[in-house]
C-alpha positions in Angstrom: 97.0 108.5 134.1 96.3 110.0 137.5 100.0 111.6 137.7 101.4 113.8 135.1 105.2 112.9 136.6 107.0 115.8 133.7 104.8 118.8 132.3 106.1 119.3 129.1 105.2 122.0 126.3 103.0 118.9 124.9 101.3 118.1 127.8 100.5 121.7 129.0 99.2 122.3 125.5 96.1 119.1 125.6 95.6 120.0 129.5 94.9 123.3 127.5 92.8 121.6 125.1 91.1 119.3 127.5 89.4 123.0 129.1 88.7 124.2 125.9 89.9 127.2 126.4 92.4 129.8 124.2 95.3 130.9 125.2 94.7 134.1 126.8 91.3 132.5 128.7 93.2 129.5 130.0 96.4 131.8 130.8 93.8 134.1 133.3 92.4 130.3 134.7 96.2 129.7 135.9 97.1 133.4 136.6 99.8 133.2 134.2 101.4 135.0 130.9 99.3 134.4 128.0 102.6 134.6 126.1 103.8 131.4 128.7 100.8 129.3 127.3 101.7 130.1 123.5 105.7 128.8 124.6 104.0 125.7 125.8 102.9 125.2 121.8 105.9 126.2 120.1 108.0 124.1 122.0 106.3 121.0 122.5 109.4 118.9 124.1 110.5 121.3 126.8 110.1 120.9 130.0 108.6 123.2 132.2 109.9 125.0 135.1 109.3 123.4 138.3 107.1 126.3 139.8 104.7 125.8 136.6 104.7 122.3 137.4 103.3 123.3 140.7 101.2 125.2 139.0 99.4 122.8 137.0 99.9 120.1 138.9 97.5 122.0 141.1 95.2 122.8 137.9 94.7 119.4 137.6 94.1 118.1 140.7 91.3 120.9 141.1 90.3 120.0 137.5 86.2 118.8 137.0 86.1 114.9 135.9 85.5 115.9 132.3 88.3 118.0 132.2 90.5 115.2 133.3 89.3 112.7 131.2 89.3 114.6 128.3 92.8 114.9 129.0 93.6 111.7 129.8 92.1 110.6 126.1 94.7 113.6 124.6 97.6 112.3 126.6 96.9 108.5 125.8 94.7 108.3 122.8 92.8 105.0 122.4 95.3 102.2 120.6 93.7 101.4 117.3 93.6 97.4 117.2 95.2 95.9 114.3 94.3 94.7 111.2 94.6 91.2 111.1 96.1 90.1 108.1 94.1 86.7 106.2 96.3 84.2 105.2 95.3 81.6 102.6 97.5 78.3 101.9 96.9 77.7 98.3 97.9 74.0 97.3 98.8 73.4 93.7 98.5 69.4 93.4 100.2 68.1 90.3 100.0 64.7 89.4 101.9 63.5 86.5 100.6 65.9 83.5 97.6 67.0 85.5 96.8 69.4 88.3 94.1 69.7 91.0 91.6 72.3 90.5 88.1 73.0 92.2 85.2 75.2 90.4 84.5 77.8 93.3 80.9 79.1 93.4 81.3 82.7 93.8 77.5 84.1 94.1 76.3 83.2 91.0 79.3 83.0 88.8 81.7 79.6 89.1 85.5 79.8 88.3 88.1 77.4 88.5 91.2 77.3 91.2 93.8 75.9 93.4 92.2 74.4 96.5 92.6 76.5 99.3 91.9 77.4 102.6 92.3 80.1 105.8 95.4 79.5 107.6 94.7 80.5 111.5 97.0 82.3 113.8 99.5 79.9 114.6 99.2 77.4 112.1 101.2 75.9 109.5 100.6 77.1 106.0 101.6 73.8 104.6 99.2 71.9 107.0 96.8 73.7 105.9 97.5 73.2 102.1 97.0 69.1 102.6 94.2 69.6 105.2 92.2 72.0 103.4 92.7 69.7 100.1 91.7 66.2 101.3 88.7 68.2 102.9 87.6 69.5 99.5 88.1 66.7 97.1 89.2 63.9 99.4 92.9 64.0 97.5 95.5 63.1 99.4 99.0 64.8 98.8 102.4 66.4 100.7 103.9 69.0 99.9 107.2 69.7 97.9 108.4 73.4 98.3 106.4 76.9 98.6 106.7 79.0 95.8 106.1 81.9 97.6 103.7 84.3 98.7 102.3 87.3 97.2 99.2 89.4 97.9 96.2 88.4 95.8 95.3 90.8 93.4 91.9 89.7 93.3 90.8 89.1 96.6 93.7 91.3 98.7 95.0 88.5 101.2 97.9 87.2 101.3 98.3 84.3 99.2 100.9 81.5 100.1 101.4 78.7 97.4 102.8 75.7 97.8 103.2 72.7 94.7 102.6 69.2 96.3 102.6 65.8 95.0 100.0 63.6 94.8 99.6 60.6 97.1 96.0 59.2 96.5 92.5 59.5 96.0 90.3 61.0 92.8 88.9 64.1 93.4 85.2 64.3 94.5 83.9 67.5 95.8 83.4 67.0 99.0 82.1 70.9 99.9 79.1 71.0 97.9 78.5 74.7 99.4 81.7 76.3 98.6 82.4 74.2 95.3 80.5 73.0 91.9 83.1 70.5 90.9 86.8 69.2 91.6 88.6 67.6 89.0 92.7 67.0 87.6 92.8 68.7 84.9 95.8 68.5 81.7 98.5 71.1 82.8 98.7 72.0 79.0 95.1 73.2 79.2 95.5 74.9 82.9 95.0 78.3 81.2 91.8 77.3 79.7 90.4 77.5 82.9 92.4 79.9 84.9 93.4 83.0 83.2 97.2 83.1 82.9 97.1 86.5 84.9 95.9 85.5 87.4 98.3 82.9 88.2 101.1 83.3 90.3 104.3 83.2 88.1 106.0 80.9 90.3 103.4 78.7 90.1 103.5 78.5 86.2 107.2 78.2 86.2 106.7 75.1 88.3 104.6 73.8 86.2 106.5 74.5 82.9 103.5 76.4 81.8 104.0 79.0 79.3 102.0 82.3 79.2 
C-alpha cells in the first residue's frame, strides 16, 4: 500500500500508531488540534476533510521506512493461512453376517477399526474408501451409500463413512507398519471389539447392530 486513496478516522488512528506517538505528540508532528487526533478514534469510519488529507498525505510521504511499514502491517495485517481440515474415508465392508475390521497399532496399544484412509484435496471420499481398503487387506469391495460424516471424537477429523459390499479377496494385512491384523469379524460380536461409543450411529443402524 504505497497510496492511502481515503483517510479515514481508522486509518489516521494506525498512521498514529505506526509513530508511536500519543495524541497530543503526534497532533504537534502534524501541526494540528490534539482534540482533531482524538475525533480520528472516536469515529473510526469518517472520512476526513480533504485539507487533512493533504495533510497526511504529506505525513506519509515524508514518513521514515519503519514508520511506513509499520503502517502498512496495521492497514493490511498479514492473512492467517487456513487450517486445513483432514478428511478421512472410513469404509465399513460387510459381507454377509460379517464386517471388515483392521487392529491399528497405536504406539504401543492395538485397537480394532474400520479401514481407513486420508482423503486429499480433490479426491473422492468413496475412492478413497475402496482404495485405501484393498491397500490394507487386499479386500476388494464398492461402495453402497455414505452414512454420513461427523467429526471424530477421538481423533478430531472429519470422519466420512461409507458401508460397502464386498466383491472379493480374504483379508491379509497388507500394512504391516500401520496394522497388527485384518480380519471379518461376526457383526453380532462387532462391539466386542469396538466400543459401541465409539461407533458412528449410522453405522450401527446399518448394520442392525444394537447398542
Amino acid at each position: 500500500m504505497d497510496v492511502v486513496v481515503v483517510w479515514t478516522g481508522a486509518t489516521a488512528s494506525a498512521f498514529q500508531r505506526a509513530f508511536r506517538m500519543t495524541n497530543e505528540s503526534f497532533a504537534a508532528e502534524l501541526k494540528i488540534a490534539p482534540r482533531t487526533v482524538a475525533k480520528w478514534h472516536a469515529a473510526p469510519d469518517s472520512e476526513l476533510s480533504s485539507q487533512m488529507q493533504r495533510i497526511l498525505d504529506t505525513a506519509y510521504a515524508e514518513a521514515d521506512i519503519p514508520v511506513r511499514e509499520r503502517f502498512k502491517s496495521l492497514i493490511n495485517p498479514p492473512q492467517r493461512p487456513q487450517a486445513v481440515s483432514l478428511r478421512v474415508a472410513i469404509a465399513v465392508v460387510r459381507r454377509g453376517a460379517e464386517v471388515l475390521l483392521v487392529q491399528r497399532r497405536d504406539g504401543g496399544d492395538l485397537h480394532w477399526q474400520f479401514p481407513a484412509g486420508v482423503v486429499k484435496p480433490g479426491a473422492e471420499v468413496s475412492a478413497v474408501a475402496v482404495k485405501e481398503t484393498r491397500a490394507e487387506t487386499g479386500v476388494h469391495c464398492t461402495v453402497r451409500e455414505p452414512l454420513g460424516s461427523r467429526l471424530h471424537p477421538t481423533t478430531g477429523v472429519e470422519a466420512n463413512y461409507l458401508l460397502c459390499d464386498h466383491l472379493m479377496g480374504e483379508p491379509s494385512n497388507l500394512d504391516p507398519a500401520e496394522n497388527a491384523e485384518a480380519a471379518f469379524v461376526p457383526i453380532a460380536s462387532l462391539t466386542r471389539f469396538i466400543s459401541p461409543d465409539r461407533i458412528y450411529r449410522p453405522v450401527l443402524d446399518a448394520l442392525g447392530v444394537s447398542a
